[in-house]
Each structure stands twice: as structure tokens, then as C-alpha cells.
C-alpha positions as CSV (number, residue, x, y, z in Angstrom):
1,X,5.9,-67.8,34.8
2,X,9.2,-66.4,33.8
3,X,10.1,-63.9,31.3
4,X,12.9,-62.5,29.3
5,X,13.9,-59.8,26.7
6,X,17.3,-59.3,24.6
7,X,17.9,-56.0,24.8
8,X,20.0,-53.6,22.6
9,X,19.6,-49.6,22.0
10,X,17.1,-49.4,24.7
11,X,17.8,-47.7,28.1
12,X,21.2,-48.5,28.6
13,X,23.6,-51.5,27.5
14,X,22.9,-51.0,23.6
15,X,19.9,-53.2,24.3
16,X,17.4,-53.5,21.0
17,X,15.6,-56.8,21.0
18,X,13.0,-58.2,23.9
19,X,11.6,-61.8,24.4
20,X,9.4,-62.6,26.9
21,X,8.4,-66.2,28.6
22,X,5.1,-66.5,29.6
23,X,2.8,-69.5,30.0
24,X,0.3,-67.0,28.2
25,X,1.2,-65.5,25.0
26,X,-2.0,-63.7,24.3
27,X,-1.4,-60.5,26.8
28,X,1.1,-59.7,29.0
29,X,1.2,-56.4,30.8
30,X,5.2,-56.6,31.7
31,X,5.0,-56.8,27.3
32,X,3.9,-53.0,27.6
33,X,5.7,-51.4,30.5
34,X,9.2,-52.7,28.9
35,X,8.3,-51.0,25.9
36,X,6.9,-48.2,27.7
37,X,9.6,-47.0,30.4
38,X,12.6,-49.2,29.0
39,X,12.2,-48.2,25.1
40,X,12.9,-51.6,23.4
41,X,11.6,-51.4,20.2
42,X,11.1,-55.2,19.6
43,X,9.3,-57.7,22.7
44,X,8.7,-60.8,21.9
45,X,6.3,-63.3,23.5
46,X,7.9,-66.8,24.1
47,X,6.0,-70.0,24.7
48,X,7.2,-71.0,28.2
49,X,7.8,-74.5,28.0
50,X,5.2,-75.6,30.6
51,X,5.4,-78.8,33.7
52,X,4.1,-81.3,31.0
53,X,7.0,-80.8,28.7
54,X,9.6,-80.5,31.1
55,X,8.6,-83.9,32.7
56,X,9.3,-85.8,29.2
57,X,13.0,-84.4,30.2
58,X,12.5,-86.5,33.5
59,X,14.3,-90.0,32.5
60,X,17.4,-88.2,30.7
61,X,17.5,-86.5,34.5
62,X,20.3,-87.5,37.3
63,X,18.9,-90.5,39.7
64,X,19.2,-88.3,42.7
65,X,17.2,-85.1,41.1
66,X,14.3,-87.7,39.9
67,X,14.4,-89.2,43.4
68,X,13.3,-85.5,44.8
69,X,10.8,-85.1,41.7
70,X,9.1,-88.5,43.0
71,X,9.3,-87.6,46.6
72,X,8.2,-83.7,45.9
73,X,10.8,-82.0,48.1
74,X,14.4,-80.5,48.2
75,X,16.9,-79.9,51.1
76,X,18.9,-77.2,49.2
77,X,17.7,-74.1,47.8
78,X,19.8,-75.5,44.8
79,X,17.9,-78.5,44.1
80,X,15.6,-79.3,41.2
81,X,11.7,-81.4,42.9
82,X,8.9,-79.8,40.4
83,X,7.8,-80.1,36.5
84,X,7.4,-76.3,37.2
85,X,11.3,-76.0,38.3
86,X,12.5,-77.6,35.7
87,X,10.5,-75.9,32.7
88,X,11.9,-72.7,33.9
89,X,15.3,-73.9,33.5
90,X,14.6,-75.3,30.0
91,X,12.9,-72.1,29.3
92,X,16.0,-69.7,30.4
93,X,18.3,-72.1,28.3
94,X,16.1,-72.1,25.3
95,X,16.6,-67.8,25.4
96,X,20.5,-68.3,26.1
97,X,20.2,-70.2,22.8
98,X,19.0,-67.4,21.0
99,X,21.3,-64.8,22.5
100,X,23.6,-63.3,19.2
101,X,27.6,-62.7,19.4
102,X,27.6,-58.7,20.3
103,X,24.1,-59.0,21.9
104,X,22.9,-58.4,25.5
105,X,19.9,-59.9,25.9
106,X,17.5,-59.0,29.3
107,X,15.5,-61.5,31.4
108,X,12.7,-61.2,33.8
109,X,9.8,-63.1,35.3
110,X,6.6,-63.0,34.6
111,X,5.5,-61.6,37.9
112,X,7.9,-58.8,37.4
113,X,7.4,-55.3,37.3
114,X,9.0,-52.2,35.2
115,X,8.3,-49.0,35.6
116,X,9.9,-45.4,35.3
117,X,12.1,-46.0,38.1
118,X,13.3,-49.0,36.3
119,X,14.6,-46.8,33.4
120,X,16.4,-44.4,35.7
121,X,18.6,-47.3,37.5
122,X,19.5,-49.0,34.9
123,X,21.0,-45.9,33.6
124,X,23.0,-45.7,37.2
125,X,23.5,-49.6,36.6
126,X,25.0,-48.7,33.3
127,X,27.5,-45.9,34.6
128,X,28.7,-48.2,37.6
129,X,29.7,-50.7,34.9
130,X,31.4,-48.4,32.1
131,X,34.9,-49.6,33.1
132,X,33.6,-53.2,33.9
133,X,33.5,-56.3,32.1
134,X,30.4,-58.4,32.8
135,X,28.5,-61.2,31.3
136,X,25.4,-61.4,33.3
137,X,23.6,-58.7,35.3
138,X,20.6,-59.7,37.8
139,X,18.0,-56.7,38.0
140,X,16.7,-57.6,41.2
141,X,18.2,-57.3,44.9
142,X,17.5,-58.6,48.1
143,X,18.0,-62.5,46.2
144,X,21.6,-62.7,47.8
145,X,23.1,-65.4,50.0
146,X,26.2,-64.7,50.6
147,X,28.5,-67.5,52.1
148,X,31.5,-65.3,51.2
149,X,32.2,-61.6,50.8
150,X,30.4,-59.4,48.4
151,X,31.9,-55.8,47.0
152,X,29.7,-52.4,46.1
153,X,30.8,-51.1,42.3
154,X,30.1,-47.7,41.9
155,X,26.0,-46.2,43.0
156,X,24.2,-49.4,43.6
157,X,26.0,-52.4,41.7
158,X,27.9,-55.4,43.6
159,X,29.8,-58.2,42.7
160,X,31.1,-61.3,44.8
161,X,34.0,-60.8,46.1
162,X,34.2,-64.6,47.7
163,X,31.8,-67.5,47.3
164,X,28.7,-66.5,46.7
165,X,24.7,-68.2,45.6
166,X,22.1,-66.1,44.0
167,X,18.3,-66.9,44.6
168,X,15.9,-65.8,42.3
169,X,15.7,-64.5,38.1
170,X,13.1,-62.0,38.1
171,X,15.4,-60.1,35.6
172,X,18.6,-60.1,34.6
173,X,21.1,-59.1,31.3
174,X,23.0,-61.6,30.5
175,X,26.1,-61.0,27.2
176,X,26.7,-63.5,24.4
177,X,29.8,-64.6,26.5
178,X,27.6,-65.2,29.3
179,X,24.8,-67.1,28.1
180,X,27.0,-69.8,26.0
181,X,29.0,-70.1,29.6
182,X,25.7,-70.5,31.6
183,X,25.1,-72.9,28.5
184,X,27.9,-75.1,28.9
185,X,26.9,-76.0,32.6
186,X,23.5,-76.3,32.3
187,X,23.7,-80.2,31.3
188,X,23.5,-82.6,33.1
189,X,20.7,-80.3,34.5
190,X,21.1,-80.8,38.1
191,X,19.9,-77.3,39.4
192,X,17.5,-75.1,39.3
193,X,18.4,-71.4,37.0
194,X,19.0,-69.2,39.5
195,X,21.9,-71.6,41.6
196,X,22.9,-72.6,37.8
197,X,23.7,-68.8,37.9
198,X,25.4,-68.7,41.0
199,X,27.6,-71.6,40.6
200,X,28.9,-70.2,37.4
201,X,29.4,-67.1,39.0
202,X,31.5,-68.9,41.6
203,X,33.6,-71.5,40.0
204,X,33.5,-70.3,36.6
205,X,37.1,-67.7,36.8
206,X,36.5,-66.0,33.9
207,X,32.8,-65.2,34.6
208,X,32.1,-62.0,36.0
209,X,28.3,-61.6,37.6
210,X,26.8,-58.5,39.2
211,X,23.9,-57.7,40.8
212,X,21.7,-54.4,42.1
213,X,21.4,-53.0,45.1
214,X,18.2,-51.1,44.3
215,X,15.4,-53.3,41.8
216,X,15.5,-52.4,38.5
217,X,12.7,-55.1,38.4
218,X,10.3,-55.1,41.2
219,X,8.5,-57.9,42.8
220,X,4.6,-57.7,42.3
221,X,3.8,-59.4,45.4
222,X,6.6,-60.5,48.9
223,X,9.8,-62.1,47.1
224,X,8.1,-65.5,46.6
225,X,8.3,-67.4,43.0
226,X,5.4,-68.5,41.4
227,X,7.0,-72.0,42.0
228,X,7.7,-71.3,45.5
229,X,7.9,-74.2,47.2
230,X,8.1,-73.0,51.0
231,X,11.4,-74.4,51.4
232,X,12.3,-72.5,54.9
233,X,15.5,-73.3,55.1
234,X,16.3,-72.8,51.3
235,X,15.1,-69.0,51.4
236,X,17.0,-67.8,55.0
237,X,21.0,-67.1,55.0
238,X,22.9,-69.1,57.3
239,X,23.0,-68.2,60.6
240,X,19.4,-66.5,60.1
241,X,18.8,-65.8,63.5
242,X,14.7,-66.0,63.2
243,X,15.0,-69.1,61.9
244,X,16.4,-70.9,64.6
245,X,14.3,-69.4,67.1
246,X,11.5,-70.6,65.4
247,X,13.4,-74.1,65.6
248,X,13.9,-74.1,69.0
249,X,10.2,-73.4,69.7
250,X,9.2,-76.0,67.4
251,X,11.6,-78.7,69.4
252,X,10.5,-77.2,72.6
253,X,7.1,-78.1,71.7
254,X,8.1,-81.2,70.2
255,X,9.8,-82.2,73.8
256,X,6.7,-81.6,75.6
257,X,4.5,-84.0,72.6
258,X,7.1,-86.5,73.2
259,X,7.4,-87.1,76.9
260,X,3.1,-86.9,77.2
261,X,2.8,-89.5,74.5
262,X,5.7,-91.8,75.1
263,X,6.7,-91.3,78.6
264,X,7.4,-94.8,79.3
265,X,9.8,-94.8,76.5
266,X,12.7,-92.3,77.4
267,X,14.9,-93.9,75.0
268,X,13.0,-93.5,72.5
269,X,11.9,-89.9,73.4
270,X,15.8,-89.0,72.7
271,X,16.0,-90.5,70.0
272,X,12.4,-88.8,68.5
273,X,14.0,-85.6,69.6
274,X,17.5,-86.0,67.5
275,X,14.8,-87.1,64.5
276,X,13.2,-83.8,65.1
277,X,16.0,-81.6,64.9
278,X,17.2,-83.3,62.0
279,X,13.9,-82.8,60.7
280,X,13.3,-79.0,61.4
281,X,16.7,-78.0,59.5
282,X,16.0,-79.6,56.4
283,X,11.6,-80.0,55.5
284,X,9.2,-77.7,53.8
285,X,7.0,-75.2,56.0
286,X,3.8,-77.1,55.3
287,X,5.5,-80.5,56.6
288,X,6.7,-79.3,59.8
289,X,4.3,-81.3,61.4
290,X,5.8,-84.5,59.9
291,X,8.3,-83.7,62.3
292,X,6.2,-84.7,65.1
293,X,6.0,-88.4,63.7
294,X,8.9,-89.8,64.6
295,X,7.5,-89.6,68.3
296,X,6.5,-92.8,69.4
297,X,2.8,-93.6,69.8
């Protein structure tokens, strides 16, 4: 599931400590290529905290996040609708607890990858931010929605320069400072880890989040959590151009089911259509077809 590793004289950052979350504690193979190519001295295995103990967290939940654990579905990226979602976030927080004044500690997931190419940019990572202040660092790229401005720092770190979201915690370092901030709006949980992140990030003025533009933690298989929920809209930027093409085929076909099944009821076909849009912008890829309905019979 997810992972995550303080670090402190290792490669970089003055990391010296690792802890990693995994559903398994027996074996991990991430366990061995942080010691391997990052130098941490010290990994630790931590005891995810797994969709059966996160649920026992479900009454103390807000009404609206149990309402989308009930119906098994979200309409924001942001949104908490799984045990699995939720025992993540209980998971990161339960490291941030453990995170020292004067430590860094360093998080990743548990389908993450390090290798020698790891080491070598977050040396780079650690030269861009000399003369920066930061209190969390994601090791991943190609996880940003922008719906402001971002900045390049230095080789290949950035920072928001606007409002900005993050999606996905494959890895990331994340200061004392940082984790008792992440910490302090975490409850009443409401989101999911990675938007926790990203709100902080962006309403949070004394926070200061990077990212990199070049994966210090690579992705073992296409950028899809283990809890990925195939959420299309929650995973494409606004304005994703792809996206709404494949809307407009899905409504074109939509017109064509409507007017052979209800073509008596034109009314009622316009109305099925308006459903449908609605529909498209805001369900999960495997209920696209739930769009199809609210055509009349």
C-alpha cells in the first residue's frame, strides 16, 4: 500500500532514519533498494493500518464523506469513498506523528521504486533547495494539477506559485515543521493525503511545498494507485482536451440511444440528454453506462 522512511545522513537532506508502510511486513523489496541506492542506515517496516481498521473511524467521519463511503463513489479527486482511502490517510498521519524536531523524514508508496538514479536526483533536488526553506518535498512528478501558476527552482524542482492541488504520495520528505502543520489539518478528516497536502500547500502561508520535475521515485506500473478508483474526471486537469472529446462521443451516442428508445417522448429525450452530461462530468469510468439510464424506456 503506501510507504514511508524518515530520512537523515542518507543521500541528501541529513536523512538517517527510514519507516516503511506496507500491508506486508515480512519482505518488502522497496526495504532494500532504499538502503541500497539511498544509504539509510535504519528502514523500518510499519504495519499499514488496513480497510478494516480505518472503517471503525467511519462514525467519528463528516456526514457527507460517510454518505460517499455508503454510495462507493466521489466527484472530486479530493474526496474520501474507500476503507482503503482512508487507512492511507490514517497511515501517513500515524508517521507525521513520529517525525522528531530537526528530522526530515521521507515517504513513499509501496508500489514505488528506487534505484541509482534516485540517489543522483535527490542530490540535484538537494542543491536546488540549499537556499530554500521547505517543509515537505514530493519525489514524484507528473502528480500536478495546476489551477494556478507553478515556478521551476533551480535543475528540476518547482513550487506553486498560485493555487495549486497535488495528486498522488508515492514519496515525499516532509520536515518536523511540516508534518505537525499537515497534522493540524488532518482532523476533521475530510480528504484524502495527497489533497490534504495540497490544500496545506495552498492556504497554509507559511507552508512551503515543492515538488520534482524528474522522479526520484518511480512508478512500477502507469501512474495508477493501488486504490485507484477510475475516477476520470478526478485524474485529468481542467480543460483536458481528451477528456471532453471522449464526452462528446459518449453524448453523441447517448443522443442517438435516446431518440431510438424514446422517440415519442422528445421532452423527455432533452431532459435525458441534460442528465447525461451532468452524468459524464462527474461518474467513475466503469459507470459510464449508468449514464445511459436516465433515458426513458
Amino acid at each position: 500500500m503506501w510507504l514511508l522512511l524518515s530520512l537523515g545522513g542518507a543521500v541528501g537532506f541529513n536523512v538517517s532514519d527510514g519507516y516503511i508502510i506496507a500491508l506486508d511486513t515480512t519482505a518488502n523489496e522497496l526495504q532494500t533498494q532504499v538502503k541500497c541506492h539511498l544509504h539509510i542506515p535504519h528502514v523500518h517496516l510499519f504495519a499499514a493500518i488496513n480497510g478494516t481498521r480505518a472503517l471503525l473511524q467511519l462514525p467519528t467521519l463528516p456526514l457527507y464523506t460517510r454518505f460517499l463511503f455508503a454510495i462507493k463513489a466521489r466527484h472530486d479527486h479530493m474526496q474520501l469513498s474507500s476503507d482503503a482511502m482512508l487507512g492511507c490517510l490514517l497511515s501517513h498521519m500515524a508517521i507525521w506523528r513520529l517525525v522528531l524536531p530537526g528530522t526530515i523524514v521521507a515517504v513513499f508508496e509501496e508500489d514505488g521504486v528506487v534505484d541509482a538514479v534516485s540517489a543522483q536526483r535527490l542530490a540535484i533536488l538537494e542543491r536546488d533547495l540549499a537556499d530554500s526553506r521547505w517543509d515537505l518535498l514530493m519525489l514524484e512528478s507528473g502528480q500536478f494539477t495546476a489551477t494556478g501558476k507553478w515556478r521551476a527552482v533551480g535543475q528540476i524542482a518547482a513550487t506553486c506559485a498560485t493555487l495549486c492541488t497535488w495528486q498522488g504520495s508515492r514519496g515525499y520528505l516532509v520536515s518536523y515543521r511540516g508534518a505537525q502543520a499537515l497534522l493540524r489539518f488532518a482532523e476533521p478528516i475530510m480528504v484524502q493525503v495527497d489533497a490534504l497536502m495540497g490544500l496545506v500547500a495552498a492556504f497554509e502561508p507559511g507552508f512551503r511545498m515543492y515538488w520534482t520535475l524528474s522522479d526520484v521515485v518511480h512508478p512500477s506500473r502507469l501512474r495508477m494507485s493501488t486504490i485507484w478508483d477510475a475516477c476520470i474526471k478526478c485524474y485529468l486537469p481542467p480543460g483536458a482536451h481528451l477528456f471532453y472529446v471522449a464526452c462528446s462521443l459518449l453524448l453523441f451516442c447517448g443522443c442517438l440511444y435516446c431518440k431510438a428508445a424514446a422517440y415519442k417522448k422528445r421532452g423527455h429525450t432533452l431532459m435525458a440528454l441534460w442528465q447525461t452530461t451532468k452524468r459524464a462530468f462527474t461518474l467513475r469510468l466503469p459507470c459510464l453506462g449508468c449514464c445511459y439510464q436516465t433515458c426513458p424506456a
